[in-house]
N, CA, C and O atoms as CSV, one atom per row, in Angstrom:
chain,resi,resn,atom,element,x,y,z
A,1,UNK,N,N,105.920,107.106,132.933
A,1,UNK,CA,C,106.258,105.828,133.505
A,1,UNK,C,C,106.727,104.881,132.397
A,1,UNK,O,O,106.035,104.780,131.384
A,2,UNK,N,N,107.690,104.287,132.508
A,2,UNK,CA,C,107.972,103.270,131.679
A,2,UNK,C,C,108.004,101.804,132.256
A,2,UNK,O,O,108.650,101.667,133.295
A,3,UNK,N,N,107.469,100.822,131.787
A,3,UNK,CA,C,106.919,99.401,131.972
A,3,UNK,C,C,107.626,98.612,131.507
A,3,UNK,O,O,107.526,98.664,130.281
A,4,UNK,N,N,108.562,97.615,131.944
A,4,UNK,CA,C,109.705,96.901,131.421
A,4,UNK,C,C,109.038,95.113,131.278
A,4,UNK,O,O,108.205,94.561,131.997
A,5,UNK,N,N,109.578,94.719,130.409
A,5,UNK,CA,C,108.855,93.248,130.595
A,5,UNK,C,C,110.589,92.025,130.136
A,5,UNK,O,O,111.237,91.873,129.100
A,6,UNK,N,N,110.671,91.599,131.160
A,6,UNK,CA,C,111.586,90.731,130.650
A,6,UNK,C,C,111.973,90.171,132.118
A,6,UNK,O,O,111.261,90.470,133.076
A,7,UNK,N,N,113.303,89.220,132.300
A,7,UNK,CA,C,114.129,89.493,131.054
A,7,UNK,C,C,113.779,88.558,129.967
A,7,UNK,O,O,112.729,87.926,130.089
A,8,UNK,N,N,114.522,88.381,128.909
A,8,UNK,CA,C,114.069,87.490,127.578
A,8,UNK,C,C,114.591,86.271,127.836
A,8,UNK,O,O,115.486,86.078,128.659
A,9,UNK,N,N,114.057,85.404,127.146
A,9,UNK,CA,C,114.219,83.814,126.806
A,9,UNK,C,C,115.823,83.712,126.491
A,9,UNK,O,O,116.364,82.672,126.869
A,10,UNK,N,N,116.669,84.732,125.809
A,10,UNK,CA,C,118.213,84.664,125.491
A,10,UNK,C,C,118.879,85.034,126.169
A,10,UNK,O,O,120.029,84.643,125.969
A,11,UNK,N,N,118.668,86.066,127.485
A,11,UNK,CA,C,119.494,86.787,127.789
A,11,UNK,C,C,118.900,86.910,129.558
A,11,UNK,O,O,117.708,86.635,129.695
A,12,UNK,N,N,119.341,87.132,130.291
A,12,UNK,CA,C,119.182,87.822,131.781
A,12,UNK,C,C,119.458,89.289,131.854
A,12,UNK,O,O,119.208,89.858,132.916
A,13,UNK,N,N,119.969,90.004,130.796
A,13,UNK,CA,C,120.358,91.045,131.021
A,13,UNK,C,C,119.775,91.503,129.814
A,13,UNK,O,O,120.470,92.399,129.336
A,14,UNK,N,N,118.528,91.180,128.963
A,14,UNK,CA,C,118.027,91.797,128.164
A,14,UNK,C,C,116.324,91.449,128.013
A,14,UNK,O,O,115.714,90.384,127.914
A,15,UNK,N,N,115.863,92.955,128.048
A,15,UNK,CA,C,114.001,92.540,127.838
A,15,UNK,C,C,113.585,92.467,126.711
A,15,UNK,O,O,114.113,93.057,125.768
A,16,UNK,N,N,112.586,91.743,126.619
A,16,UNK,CA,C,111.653,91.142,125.440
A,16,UNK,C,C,110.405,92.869,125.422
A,16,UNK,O,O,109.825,93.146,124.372
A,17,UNK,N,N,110.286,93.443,126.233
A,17,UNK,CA,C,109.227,94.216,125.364
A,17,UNK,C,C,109.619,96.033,126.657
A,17,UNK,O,O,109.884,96.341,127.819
A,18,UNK,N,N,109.445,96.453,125.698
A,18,UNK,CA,C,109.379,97.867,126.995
A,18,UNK,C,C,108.186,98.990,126.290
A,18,UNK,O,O,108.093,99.287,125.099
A,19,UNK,N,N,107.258,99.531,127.538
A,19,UNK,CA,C,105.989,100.739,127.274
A,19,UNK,C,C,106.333,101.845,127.637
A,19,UNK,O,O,106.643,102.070,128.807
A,20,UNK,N,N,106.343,102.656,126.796
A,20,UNK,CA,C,106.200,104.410,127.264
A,20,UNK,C,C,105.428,104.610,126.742
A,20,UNK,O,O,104.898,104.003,125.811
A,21,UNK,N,N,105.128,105.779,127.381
A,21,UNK,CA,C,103.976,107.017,126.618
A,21,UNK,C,C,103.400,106.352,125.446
A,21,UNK,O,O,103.735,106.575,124.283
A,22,UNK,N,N,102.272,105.298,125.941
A,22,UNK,CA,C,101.318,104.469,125.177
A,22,UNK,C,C,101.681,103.682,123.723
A,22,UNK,O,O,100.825,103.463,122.866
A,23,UNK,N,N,103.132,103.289,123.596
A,23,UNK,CA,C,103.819,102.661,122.850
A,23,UNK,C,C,104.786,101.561,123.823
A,23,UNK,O,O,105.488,101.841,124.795
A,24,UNK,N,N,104.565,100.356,123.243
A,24,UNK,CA,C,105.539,98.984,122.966
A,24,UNK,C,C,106.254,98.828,122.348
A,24,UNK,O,O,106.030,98.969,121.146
A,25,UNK,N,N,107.302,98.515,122.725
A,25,UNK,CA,C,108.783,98.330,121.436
A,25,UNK,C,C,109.125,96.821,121.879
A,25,UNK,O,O,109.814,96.606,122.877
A,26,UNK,N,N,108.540,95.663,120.980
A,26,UNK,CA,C,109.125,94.208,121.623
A,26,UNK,C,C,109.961,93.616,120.348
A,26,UNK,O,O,110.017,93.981,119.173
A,27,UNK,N,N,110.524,92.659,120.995
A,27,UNK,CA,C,111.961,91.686,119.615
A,27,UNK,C,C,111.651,90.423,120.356
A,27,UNK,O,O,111.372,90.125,121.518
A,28,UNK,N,N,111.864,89.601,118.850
A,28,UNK,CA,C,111.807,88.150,119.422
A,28,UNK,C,C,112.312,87.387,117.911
A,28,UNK,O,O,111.833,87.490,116.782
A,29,UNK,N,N,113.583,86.523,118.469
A,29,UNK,CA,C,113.811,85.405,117.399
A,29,UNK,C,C,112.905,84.364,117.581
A,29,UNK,O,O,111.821,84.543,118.137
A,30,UNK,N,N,113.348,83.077,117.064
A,30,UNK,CA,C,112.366,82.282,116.959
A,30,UNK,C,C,113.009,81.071,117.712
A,30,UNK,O,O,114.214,80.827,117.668
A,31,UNK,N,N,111.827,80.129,118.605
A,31,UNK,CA,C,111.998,79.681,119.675
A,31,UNK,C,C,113.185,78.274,119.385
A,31,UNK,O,O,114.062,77.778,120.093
A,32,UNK,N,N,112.649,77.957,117.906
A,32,UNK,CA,C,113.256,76.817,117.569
A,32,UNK,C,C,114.119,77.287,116.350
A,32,UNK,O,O,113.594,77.909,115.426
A,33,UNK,N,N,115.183,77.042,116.360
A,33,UNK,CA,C,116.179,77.067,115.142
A,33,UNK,C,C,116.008,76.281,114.568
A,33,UNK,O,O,116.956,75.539,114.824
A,34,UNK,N,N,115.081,75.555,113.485
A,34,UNK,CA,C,114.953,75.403,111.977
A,34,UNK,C,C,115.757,75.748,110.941
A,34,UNK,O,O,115.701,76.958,110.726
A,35,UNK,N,N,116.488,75.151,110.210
A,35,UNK,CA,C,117.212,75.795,109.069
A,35,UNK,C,C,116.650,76.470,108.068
A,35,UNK,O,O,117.241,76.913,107.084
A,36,UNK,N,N,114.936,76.593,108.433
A,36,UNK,CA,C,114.246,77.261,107.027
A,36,UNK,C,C,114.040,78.915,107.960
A,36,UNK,O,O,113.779,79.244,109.117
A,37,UNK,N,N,114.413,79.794,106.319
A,37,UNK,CA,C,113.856,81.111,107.749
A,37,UNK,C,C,112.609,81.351,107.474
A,37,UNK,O,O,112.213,82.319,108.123
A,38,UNK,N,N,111.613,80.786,106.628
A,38,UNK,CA,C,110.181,80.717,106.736
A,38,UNK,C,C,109.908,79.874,108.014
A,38,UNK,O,O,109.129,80.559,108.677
A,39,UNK,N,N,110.128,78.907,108.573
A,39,UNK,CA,C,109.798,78.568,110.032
A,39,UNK,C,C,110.131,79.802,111.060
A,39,UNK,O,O,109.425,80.466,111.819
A,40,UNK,N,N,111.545,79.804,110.735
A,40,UNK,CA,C,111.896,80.852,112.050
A,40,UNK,C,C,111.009,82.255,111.842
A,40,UNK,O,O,110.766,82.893,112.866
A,41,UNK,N,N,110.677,82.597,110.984
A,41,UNK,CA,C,110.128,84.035,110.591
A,41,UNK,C,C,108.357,83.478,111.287
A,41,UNK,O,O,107.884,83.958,112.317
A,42,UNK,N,N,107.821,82.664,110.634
A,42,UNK,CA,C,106.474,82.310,111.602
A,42,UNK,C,C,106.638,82.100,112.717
A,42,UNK,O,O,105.615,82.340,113.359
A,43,UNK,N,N,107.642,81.672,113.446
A,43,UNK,CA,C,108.045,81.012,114.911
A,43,UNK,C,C,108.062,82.591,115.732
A,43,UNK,O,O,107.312,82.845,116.675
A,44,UNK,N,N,108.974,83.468,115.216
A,44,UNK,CA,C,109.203,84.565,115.509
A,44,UNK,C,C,107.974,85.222,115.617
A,44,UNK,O,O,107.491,85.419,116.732
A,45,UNK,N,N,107.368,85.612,114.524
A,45,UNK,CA,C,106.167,86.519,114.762
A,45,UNK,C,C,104.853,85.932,115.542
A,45,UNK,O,O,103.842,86.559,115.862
A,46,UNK,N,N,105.200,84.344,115.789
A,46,UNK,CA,C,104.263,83.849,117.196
A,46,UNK,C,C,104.685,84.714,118.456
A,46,UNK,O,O,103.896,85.216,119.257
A,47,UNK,N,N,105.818,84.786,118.485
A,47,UNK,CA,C,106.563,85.478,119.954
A,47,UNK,C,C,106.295,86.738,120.219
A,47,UNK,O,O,106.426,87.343,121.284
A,48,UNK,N,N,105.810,87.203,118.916
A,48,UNK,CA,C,105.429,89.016,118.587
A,48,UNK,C,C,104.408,89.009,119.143
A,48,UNK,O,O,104.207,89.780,120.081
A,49,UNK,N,N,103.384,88.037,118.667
A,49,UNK,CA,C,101.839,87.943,119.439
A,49,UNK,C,C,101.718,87.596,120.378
A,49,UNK,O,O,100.622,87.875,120.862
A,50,UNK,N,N,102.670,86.794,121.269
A,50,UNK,CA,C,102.447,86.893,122.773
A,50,UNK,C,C,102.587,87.986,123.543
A,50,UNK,O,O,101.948,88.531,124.443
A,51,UNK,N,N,103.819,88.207,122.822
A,51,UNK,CA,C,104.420,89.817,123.476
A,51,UNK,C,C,103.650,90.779,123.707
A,51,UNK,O,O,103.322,91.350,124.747
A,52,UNK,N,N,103.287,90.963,122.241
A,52,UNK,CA,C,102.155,92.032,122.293
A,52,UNK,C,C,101.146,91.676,123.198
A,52,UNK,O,O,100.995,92.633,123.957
A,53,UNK,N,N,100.387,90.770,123.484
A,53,UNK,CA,C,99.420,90.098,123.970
A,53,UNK,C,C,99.836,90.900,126.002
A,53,UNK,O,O,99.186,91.472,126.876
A,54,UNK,N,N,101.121,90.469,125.826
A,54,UNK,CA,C,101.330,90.510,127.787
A,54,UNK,C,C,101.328,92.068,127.606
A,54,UNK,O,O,100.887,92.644,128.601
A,55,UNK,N,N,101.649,92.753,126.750
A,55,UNK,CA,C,101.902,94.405,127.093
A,55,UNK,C,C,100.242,95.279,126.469
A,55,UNK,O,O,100.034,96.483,126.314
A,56,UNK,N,N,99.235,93.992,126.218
A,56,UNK,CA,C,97.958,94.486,126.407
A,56,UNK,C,C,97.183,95.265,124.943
A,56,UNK,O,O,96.108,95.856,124.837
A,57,UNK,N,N,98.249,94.960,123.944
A,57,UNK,CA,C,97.525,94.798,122.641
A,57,UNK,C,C,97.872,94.059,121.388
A,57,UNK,O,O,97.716,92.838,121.360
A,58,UNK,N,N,98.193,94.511,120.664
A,58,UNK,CA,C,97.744,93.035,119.384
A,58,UNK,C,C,98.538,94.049,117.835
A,58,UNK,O,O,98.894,95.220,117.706
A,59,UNK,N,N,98.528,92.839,116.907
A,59,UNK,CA,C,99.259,93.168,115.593
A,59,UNK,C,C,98.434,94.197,114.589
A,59,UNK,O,O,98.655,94.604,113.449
A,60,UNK,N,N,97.211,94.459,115.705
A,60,UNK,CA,C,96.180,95.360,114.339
A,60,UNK,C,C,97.012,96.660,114.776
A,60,UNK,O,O,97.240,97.632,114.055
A,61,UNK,N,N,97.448,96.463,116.200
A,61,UNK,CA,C,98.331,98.332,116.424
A,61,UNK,C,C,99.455,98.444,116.209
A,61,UNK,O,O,99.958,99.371,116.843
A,62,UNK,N,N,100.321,97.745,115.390
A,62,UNK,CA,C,101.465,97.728,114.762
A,62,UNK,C,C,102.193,98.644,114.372
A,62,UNK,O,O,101.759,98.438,113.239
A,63,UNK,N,N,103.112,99.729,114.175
A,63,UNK,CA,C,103.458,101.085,113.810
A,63,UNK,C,C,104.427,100.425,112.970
A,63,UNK,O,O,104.088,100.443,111.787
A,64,UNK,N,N,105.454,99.886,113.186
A,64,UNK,CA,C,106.518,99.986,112.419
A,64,UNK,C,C,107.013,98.349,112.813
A,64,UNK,O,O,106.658,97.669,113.776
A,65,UNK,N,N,107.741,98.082,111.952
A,65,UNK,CA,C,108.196,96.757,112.372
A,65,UNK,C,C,109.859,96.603,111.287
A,65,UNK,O,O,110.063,97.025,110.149
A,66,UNK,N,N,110.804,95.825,112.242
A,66,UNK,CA,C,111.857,96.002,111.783
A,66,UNK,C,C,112.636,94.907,111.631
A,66,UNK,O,O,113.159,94.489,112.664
A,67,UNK,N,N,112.935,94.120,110.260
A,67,UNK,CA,C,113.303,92.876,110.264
A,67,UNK,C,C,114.478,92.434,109.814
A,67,UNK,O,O,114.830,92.437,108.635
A,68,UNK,N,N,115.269,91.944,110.998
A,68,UNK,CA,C,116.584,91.566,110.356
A,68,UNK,C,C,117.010,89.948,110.143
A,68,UNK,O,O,116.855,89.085,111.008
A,69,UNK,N,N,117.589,89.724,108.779
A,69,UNK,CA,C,117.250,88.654,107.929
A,69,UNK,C,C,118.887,88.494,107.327
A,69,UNK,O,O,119.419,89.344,106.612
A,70,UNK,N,N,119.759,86.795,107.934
A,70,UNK,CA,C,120.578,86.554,107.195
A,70,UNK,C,C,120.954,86.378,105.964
A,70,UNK,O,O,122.147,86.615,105.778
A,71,UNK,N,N,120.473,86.111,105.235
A,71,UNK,CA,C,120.317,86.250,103.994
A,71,UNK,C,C,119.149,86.377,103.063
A,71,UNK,O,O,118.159,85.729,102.724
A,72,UNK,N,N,120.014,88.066,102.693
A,72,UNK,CA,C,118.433,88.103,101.922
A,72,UNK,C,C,117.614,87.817,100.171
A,72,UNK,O,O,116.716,88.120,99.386
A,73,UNK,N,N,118.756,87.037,100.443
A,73,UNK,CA,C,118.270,85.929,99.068
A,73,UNK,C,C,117.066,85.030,99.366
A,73,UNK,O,O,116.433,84.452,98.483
A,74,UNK,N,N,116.814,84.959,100.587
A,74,UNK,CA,C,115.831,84.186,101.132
A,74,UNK,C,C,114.299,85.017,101.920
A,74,UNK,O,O,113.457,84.580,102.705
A,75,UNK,N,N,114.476,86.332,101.275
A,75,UNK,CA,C,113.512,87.334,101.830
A,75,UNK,C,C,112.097,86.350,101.168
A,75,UNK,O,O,111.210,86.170,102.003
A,76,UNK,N,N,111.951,85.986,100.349
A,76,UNK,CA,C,110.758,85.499,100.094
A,76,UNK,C,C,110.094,84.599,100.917
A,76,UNK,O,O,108.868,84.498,100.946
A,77,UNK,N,N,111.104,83.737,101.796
A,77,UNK,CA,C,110.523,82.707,103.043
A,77,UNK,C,C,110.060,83.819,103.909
A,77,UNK,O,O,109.156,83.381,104.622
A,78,UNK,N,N,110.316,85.188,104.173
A,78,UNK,CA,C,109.999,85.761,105.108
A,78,UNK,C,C,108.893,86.087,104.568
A,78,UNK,O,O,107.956,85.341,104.852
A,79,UNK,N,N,108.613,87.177,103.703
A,79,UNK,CA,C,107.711,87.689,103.125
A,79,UNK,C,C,105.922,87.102,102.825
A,79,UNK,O,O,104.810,87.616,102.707
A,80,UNK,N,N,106.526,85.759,102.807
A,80,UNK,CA,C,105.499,84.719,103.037
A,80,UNK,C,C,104.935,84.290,104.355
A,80,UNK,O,O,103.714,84.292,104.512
A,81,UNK,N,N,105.585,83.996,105.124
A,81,UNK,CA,C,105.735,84.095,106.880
A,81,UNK,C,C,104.871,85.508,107.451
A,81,UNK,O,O,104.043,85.609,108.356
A,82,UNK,N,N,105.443,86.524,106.517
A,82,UNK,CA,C,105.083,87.749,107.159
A,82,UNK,C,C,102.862,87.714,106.369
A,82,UNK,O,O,101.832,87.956,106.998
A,83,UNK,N,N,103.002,87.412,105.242
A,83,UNK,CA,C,101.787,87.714,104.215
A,83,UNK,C,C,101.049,86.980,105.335
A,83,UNK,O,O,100.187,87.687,105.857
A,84,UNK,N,N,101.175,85.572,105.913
A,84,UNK,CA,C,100.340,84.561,106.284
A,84,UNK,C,C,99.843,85.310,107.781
A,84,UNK,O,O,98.743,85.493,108.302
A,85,UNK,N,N,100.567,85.475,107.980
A,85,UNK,CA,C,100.603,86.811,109.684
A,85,UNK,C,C,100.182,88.009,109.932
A,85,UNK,O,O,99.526,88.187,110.958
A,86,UNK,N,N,100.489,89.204,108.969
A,86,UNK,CA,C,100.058,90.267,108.919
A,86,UNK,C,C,98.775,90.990,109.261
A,86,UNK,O,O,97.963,90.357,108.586
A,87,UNK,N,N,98.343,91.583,109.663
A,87,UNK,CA,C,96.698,92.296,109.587
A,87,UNK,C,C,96.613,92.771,108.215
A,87,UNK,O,O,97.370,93.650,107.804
A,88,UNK,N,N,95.807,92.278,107.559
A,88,UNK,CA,C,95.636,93.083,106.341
A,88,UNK,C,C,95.155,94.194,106.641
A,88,UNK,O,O,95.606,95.176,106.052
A,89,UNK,N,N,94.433,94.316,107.326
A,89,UNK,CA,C,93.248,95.845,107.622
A,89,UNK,C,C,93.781,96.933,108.189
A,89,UNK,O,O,93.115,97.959,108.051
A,90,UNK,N,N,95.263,97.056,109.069
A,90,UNK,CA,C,96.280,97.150,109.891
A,90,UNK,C,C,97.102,96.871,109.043
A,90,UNK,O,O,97.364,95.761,109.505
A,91,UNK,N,N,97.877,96.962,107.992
A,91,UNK,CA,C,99.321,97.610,107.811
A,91,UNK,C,C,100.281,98.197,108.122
A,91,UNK,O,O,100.275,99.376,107.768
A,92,UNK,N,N,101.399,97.761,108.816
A,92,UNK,CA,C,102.165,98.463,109.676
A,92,UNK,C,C,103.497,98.740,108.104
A,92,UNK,O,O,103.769,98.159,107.053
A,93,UNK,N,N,103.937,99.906,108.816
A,93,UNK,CA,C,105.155,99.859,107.653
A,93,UNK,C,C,106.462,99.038,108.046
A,93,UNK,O,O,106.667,99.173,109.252
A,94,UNK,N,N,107.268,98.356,107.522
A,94,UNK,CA,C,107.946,97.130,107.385
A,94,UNK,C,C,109.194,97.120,106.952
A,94,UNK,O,O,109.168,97.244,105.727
A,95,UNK,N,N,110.352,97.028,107.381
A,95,UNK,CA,C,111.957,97.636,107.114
A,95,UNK,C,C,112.051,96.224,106.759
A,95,UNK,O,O,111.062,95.566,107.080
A,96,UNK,N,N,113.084,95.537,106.120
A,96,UNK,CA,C,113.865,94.371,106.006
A,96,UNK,C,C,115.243,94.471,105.847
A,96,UNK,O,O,115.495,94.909,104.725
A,97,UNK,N,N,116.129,94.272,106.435
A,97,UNK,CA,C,117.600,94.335,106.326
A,97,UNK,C,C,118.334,92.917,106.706
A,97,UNK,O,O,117.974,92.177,107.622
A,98,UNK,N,N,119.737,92.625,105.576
A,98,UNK,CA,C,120.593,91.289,105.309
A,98,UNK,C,C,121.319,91.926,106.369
A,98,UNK,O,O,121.643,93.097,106.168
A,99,UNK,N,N,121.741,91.221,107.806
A,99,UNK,CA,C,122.979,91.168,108.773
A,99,UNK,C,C,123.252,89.904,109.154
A,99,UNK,O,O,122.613,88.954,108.703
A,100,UNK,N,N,124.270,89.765,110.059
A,100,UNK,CA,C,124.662,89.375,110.768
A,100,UNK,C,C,124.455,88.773,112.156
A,100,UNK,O,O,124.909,89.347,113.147
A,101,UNK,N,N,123.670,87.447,112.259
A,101,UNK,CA,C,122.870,87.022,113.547
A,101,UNK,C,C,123.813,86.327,114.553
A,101,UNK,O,O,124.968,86.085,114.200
A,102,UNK,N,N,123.392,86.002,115.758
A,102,UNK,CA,C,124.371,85.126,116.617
A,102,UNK,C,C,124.227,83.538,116.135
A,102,UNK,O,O,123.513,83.369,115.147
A,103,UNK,N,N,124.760,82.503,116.660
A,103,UNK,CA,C,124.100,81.233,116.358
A,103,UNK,C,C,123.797,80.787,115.213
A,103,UNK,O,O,124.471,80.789,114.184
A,104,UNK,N,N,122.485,80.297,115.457
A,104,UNK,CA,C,121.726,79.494,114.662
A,104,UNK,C,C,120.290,80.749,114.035
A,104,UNK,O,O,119.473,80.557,113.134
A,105,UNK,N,N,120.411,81.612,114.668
A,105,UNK,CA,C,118.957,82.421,114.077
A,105,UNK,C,C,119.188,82.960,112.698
A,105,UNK,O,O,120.170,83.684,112.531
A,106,UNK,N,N,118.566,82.747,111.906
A,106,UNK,CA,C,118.212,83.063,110.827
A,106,UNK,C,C,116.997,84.624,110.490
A,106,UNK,O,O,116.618,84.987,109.376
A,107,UNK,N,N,116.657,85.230,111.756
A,107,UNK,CA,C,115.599,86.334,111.910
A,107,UNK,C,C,115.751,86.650,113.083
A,107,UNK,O,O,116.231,85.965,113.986
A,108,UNK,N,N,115.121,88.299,113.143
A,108,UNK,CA,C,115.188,88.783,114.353
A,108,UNK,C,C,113.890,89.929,114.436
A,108,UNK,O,O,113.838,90.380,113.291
A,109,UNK,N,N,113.283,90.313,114.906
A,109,UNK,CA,C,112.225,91.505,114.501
A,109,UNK,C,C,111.738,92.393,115.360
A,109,UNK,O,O,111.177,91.802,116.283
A,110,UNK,N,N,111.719,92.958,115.414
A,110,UNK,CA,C,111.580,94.361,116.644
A,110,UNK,C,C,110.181,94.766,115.728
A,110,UNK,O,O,110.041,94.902,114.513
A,111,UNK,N,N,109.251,94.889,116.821
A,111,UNK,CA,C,107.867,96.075,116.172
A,111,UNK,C,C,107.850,96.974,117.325
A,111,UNK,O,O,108.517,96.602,118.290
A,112,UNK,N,N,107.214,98.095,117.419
A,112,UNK,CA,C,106.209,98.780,118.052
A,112,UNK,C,C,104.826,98.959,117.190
A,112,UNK,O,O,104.327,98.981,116.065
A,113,UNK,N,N,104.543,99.094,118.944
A,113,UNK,CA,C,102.847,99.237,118.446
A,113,UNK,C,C,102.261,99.958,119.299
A,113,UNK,O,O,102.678,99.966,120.457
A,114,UNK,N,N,101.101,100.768,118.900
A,114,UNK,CA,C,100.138,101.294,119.903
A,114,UNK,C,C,99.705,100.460,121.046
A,114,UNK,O,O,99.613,99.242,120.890
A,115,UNK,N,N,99.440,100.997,122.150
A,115,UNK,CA,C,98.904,100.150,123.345
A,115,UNK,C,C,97.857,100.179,123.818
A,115,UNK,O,O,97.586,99.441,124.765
């Protein structure tokens, strides 16, 4: 069975979180466009914890997490965002990649996690 949750805050034609076979795969920019991407990167990973929250678990079951970042001369606003957030005890492993966003977002982040 797969469990769909959306649609998202950006889109009508796109979901914020989907469950299979006891895994969550959710994405979320950040609610407010701030020009700092240390706001948007904390703003963002608030949206992670709701997410996670509606699909019935939390950042300690984290598997992988995947972060895309306009410039990554500015990875350290994230990295900090991410340190202040993280499970220490729960370490998920952590991609970071410099692209290309729509708008005003400065971050974007996709995790899965156990459910």
């Amino acid at each position: 069975m797969i469990q769909r949750f959306g649609p998202s805050r950006l889109s009508p034609t796109r979901g914020r979180s989907v469950i299979h076979n006891g895994v969550v795969t959710t994405v979320a920019t950040a609610t407010t466009k701030q020009p700092s991407l240390y706001a948007q990167a904390a703003d963002a990973l608030a949206v992670i914890d709701r997410n996670l929250v509606e699909a019935g678990t939390d950042k300690s079951r984290i598997l992988t997490a995947m972060v895309y970042i306009t410039d990554m001369r500015n990875k350290p606003e994230l990295n900090r965002a991410w340190d202040e957030w993280v499970d220490r005890a729960n370490l998920p492993m952590r991609a970071c990649l410099g692209v290309d966003l729509e708008g005003d977002d400065l971050v974007e982040i996709v995790v899965t996690a156990a459910v």
